[in-house]
VODREN-47614 format. One record per residue (C-alpha): x, z, y. Coordinates in steps of 0.02 Angstrom, whole numbers, plus 32768, in hexadecimal, padded with zeros to 4 digits. Each point is the difference from the previous one (the first is absolute). Example, Ala and Ser with C-alpha at 12.3 -4.5 7.8 and 13.67 -1.06 7.14 Angstrom:
2
<node c1="8267" c3="8186" c2="7F1F"/>
<node c1="8045" c3="7FDF" c2="80AC"/>
***
This chain:
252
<node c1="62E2" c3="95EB" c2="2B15"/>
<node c1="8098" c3="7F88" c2="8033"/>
<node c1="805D" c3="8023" c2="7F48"/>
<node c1="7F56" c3="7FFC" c2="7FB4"/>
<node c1="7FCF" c3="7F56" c2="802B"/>
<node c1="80B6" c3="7FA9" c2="7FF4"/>
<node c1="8016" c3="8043" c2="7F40"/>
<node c1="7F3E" c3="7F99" c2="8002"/>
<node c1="8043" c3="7F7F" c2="8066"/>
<node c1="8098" c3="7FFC" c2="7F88"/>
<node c1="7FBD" c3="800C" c2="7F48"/>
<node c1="7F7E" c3="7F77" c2="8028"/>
<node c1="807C" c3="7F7B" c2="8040"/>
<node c1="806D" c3="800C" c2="7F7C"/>
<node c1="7F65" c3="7FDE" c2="7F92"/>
<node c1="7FB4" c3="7F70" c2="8073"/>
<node c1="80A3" c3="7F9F" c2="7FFA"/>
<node c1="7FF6" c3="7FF5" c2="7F40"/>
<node c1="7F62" c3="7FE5" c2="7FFB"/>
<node c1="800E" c3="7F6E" c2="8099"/>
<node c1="8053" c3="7F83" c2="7F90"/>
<node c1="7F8D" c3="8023" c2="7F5F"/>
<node c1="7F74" c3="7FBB" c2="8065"/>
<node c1="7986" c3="810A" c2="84AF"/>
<node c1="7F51" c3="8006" c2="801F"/>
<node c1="7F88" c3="806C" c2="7F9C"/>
<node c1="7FA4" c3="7FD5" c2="7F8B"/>
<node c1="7F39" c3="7FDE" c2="801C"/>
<node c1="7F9E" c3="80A8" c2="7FCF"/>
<node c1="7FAF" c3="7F82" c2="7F77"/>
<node c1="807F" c3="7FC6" c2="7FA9"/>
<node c1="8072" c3="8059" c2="7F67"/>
<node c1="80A5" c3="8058" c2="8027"/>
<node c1="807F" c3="7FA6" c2="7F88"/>
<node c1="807B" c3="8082" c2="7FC6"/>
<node c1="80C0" c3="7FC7" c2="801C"/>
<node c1="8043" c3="7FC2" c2="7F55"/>
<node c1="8073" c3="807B" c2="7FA6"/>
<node c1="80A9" c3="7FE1" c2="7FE6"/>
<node c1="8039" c3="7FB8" c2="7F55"/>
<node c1="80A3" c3="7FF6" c2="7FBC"/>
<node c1="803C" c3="7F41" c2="7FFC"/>
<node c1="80AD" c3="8013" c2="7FB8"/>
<node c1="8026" c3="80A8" c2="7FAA"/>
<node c1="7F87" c3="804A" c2="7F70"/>
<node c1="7FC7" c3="80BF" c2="8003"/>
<node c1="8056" c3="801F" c2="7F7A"/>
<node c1="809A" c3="7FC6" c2="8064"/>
<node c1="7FC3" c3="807F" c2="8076"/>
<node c1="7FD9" c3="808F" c2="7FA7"/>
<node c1="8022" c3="8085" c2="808F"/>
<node c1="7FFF" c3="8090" c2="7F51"/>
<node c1="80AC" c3="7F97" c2="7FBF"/>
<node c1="8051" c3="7FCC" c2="8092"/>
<node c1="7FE8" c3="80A2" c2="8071"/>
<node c1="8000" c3="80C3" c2="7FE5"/>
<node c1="7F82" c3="807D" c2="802F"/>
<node c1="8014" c3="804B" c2="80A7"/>
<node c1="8003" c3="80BA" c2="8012"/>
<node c1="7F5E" c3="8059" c2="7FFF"/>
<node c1="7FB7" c3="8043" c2="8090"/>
<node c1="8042" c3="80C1" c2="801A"/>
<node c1="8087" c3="7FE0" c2="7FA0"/>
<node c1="80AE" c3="8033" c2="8041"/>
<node c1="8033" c3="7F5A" c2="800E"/>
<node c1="7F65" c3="7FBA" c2="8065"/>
<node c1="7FFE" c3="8095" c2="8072"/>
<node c1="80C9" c3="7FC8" c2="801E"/>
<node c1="7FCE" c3="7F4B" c2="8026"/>
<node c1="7F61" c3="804B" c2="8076"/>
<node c1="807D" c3="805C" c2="8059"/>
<node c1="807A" c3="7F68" c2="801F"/>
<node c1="7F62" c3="7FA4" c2="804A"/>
<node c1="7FE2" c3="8087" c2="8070"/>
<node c1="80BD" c3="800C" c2="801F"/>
<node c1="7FEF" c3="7F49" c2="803B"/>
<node c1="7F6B" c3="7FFC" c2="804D"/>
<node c1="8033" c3="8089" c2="807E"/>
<node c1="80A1" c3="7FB4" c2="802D"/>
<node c1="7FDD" c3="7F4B" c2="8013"/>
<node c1="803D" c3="7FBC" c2="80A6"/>
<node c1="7F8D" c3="7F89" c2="8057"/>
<node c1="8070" c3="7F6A" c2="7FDB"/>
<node c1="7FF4" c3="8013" c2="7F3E"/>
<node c1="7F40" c3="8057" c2="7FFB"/>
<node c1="7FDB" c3="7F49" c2="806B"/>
<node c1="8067" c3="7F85" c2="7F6D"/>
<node c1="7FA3" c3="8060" c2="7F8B"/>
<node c1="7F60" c3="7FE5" c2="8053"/>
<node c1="8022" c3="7F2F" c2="8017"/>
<node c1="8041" c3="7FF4" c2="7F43"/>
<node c1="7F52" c3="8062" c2="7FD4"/>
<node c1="7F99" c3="7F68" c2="8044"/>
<node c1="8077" c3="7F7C" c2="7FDC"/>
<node c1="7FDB" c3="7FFD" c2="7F44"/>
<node c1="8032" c3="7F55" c2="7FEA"/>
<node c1="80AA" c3="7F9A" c2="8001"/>
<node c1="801B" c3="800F" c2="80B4"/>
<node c1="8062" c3="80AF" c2="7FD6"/>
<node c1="8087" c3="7F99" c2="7FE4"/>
<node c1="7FDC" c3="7F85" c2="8097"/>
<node c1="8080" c3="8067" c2="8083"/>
<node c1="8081" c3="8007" c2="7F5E"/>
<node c1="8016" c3="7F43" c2="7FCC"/>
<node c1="7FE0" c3="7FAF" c2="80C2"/>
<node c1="7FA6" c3="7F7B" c2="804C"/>
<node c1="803C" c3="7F9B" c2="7F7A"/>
<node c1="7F8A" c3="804E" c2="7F7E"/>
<node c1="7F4B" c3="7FC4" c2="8049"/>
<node c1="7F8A" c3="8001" c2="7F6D"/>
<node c1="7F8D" c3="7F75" c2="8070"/>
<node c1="809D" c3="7F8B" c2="7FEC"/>
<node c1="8035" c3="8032" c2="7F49"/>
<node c1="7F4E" c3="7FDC" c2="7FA5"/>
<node c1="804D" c3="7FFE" c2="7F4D"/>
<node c1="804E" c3="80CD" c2="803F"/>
<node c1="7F67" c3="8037" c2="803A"/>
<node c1="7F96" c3="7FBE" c2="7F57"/>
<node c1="8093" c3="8055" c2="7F8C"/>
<node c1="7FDE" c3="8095" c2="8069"/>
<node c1="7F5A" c3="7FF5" c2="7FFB"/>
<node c1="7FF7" c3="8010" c2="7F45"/>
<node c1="8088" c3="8080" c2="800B"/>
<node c1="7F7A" c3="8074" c2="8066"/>
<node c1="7F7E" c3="7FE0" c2="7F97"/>
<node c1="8045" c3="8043" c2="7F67"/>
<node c1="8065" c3="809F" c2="8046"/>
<node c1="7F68" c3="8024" c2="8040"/>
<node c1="7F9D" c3="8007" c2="7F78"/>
<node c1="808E" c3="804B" c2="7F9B"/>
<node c1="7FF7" c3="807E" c2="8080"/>
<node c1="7F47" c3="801E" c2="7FFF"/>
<node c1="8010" c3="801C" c2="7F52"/>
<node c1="8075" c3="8088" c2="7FEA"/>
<node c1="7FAF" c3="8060" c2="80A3"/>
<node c1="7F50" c3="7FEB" c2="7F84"/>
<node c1="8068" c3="8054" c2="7F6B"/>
<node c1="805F" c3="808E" c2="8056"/>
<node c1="7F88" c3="8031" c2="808A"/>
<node c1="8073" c3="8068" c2="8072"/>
<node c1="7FD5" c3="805A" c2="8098"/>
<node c1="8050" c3="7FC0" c2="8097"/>
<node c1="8062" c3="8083" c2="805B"/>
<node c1="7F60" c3="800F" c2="8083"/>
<node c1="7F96" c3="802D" c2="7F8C"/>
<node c1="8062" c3="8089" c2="7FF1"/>
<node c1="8035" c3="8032" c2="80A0"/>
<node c1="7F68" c3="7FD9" c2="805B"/>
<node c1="8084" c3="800C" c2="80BC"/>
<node c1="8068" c3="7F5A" c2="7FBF"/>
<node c1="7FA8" c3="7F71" c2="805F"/>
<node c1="8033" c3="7F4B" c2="7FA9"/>
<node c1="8019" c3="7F7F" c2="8056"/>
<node c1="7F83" c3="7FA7" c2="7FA5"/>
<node c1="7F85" c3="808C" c2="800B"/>
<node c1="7F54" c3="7FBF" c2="7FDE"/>
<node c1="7F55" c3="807C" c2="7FF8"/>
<node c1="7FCA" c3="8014" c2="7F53"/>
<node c1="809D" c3="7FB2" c2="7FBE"/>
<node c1="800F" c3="8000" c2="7F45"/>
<node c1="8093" c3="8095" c2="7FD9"/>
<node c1="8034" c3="7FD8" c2="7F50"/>
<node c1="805D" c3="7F62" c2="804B"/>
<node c1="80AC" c3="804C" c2="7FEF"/>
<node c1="8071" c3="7FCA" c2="7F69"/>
<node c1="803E" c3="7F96" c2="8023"/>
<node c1="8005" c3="7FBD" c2="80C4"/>
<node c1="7FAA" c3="7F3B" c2="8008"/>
<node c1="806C" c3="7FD9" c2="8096"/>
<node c1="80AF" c3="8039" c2="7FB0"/>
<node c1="7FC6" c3="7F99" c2="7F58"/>
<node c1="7FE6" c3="7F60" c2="807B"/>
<node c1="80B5" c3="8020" c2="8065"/>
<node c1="8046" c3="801E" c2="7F69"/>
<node c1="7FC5" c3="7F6C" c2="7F90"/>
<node c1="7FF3" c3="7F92" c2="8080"/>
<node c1="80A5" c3="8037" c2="8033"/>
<node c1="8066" c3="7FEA" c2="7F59"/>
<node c1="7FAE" c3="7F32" c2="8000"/>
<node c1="8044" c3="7FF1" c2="80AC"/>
<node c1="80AA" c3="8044" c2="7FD9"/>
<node c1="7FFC" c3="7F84" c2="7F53"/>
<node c1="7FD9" c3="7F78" c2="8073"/>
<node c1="807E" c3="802D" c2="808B"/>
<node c1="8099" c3="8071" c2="7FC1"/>
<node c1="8066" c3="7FD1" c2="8089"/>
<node c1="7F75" c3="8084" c2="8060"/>
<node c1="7FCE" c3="806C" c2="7F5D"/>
<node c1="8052" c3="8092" c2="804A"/>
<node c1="7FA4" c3="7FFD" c2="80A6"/>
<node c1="7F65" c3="7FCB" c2="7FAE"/>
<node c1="7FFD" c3="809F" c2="7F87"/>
<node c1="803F" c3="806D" c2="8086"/>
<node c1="7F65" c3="7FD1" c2="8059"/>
<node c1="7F80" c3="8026" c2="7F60"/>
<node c1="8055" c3="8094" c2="7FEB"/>
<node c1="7FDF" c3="803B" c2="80C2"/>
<node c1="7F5C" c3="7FAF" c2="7FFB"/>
<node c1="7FD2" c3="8079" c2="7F5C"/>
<node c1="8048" c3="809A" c2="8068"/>
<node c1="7F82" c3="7FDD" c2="8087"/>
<node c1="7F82" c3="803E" c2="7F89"/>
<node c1="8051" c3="80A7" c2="7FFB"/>
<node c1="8018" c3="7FF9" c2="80C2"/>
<node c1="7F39" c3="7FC5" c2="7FF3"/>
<node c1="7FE6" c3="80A6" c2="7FBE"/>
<node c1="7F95" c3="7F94" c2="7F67"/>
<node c1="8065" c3="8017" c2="7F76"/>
<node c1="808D" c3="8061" c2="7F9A"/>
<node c1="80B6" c3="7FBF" c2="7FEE"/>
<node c1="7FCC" c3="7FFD" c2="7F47"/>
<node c1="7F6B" c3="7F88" c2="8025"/>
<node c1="807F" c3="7F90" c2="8058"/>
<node c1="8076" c3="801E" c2="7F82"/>
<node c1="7F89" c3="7FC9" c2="7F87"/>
<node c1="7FEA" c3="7F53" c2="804C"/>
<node c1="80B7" c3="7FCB" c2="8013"/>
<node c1="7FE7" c3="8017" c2="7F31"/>
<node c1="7F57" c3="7F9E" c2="8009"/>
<node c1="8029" c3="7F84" c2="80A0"/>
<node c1="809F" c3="7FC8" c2="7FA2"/>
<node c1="7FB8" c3="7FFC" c2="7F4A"/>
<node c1="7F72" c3="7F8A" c2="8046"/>
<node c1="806A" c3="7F9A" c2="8055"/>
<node c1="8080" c3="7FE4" c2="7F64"/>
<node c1="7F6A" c3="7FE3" c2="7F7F"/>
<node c1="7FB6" c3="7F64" c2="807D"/>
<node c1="80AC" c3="7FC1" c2="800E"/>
<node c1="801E" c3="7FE7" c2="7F50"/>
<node c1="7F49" c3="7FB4" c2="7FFB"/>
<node c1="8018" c3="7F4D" c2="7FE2"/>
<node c1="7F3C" c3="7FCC" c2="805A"/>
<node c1="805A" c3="8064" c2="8094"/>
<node c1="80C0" c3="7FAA" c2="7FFA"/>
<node c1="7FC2" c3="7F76" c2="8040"/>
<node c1="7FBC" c3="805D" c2="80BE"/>
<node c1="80BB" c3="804F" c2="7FF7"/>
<node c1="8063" c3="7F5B" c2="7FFA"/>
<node c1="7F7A" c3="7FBC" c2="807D"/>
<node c1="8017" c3="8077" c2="807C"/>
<node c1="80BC" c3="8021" c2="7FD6"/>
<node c1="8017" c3="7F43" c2="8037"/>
<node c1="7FA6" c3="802B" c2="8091"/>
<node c1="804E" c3="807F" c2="8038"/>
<node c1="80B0" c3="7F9E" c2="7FD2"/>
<node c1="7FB6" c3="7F78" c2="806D"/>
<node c1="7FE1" c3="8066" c2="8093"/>
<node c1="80BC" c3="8062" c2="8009"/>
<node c1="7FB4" c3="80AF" c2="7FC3"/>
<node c1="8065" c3="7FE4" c2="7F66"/>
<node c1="80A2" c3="7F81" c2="7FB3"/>
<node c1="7FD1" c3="803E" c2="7F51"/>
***
């Protein structure tokens, strides 16, 4: 796991430097219950998006690949220690920017940095769409529904099983990730190391495949590059890349 995430760690910096200079009550019985708005995309377009171009199919349940993959969940699952099963658990509800809270310091306080915290606002948004989308057009079982002994941490009764391909939290560590890395090469290595042991918590999770997570480095990153060239979105980068300047989290 060590090699695995420093040739991640690695390949993405390399990339982020370049691309760093190129830019409570209820509700009275009487009334209605108002649905929660769906998420739109804001930036990209779906045919920016199309999960069919930008990602292969994952193997096929009882295929001898899938039935290798199971048994590296199980693998993992069995031999967790409690220090890592308990990271996985906290990066499982901690869907948000704060996975990288511990990585960048005090320093990077999204209640002090408002132009950060809108960028990255947008940023989870559209990865999560993104994301939404591609689990809609592959429909994978996750490894539980397979195994009905693996236990995610995110286990939920009734929860919907063709969620796998790919993971929704590696395609937010990983997007949000490369933008934060752009923003901050100085930290790009520590910042994708993080994504990349954020997405491995899902394995650890026992709630998805290496090749889900796999899938999302491809997706996390592509989203990320596609709203940086965006010229409506340029503008949120160089905001919050002044901001960040301004409070010592980067000199570029």
């Amino acid at each position: 796991m060590t090699n695995r995430l420093a040739l991640l760690a690695m390949t993405a910096a390399a990339s982020l430097v370049l691309a760093a200079g190129a830019i409570a009550a209820d509700a009275p019985a009487a009334a209605p219950t108002m649905a929660r708005p769906a998420k739109t995309l804001h930036v990209l377009t779906p045919e920016q998006v199309d999960p069919a171009r930008l990602l292969p199919a994952p193997a096929a349940d009882g295929s001898d690949q899938q039935k290798a993959e199971l048994a590296e969940v199980q693998r993992l699952y069995k031999t967790r220690t409690p220090a890592r099963h308990a990271q996985a658990d906290w990066d499982d509800k901690h869907e948000t920017a704060e996975l990288f809270f511990a990585t960048l310091g005090p320093k990077f306080d999204l209640a002090k940095l408002p132009a950060t915290a809108k960028m990255l606002a947008v940023v989870e948004n559209e990865q999560s769409v993104v994301a939404n989308i591609a689990k809609r057009h592959f429909l994978r079982n996750r490894p539980w529904a397979i195994d009905a002994t693996l236990v995610a941490c995110d286990y939920k009764p009734n929860a919907a099983p063709l969620t796998s391909y790919p993971s929704g939290h590696a395609t937010l560590s990983y997007s949000e990730g490369y933008v934060l890395a752009a923003l901050m090469p100085e930290k790009a290595t520590a910042i994708m190391s993080r994504a990349a042991e954020y997405a491995y918590s899902r394995e650890v999770c026992a709630a998805h495949y290496a090749s889900d997570t796999e899938a999302s480095h491809v997706l996390g990153t592509e989203v990320a590059m596609l709203m940086m060239q965006n010229p409506g979105f340029a503008a949120q980068v160089e905001a919050s890349r002044a901001e960040l300047r301004a409070a010592g989290l980067t000199s570029r």
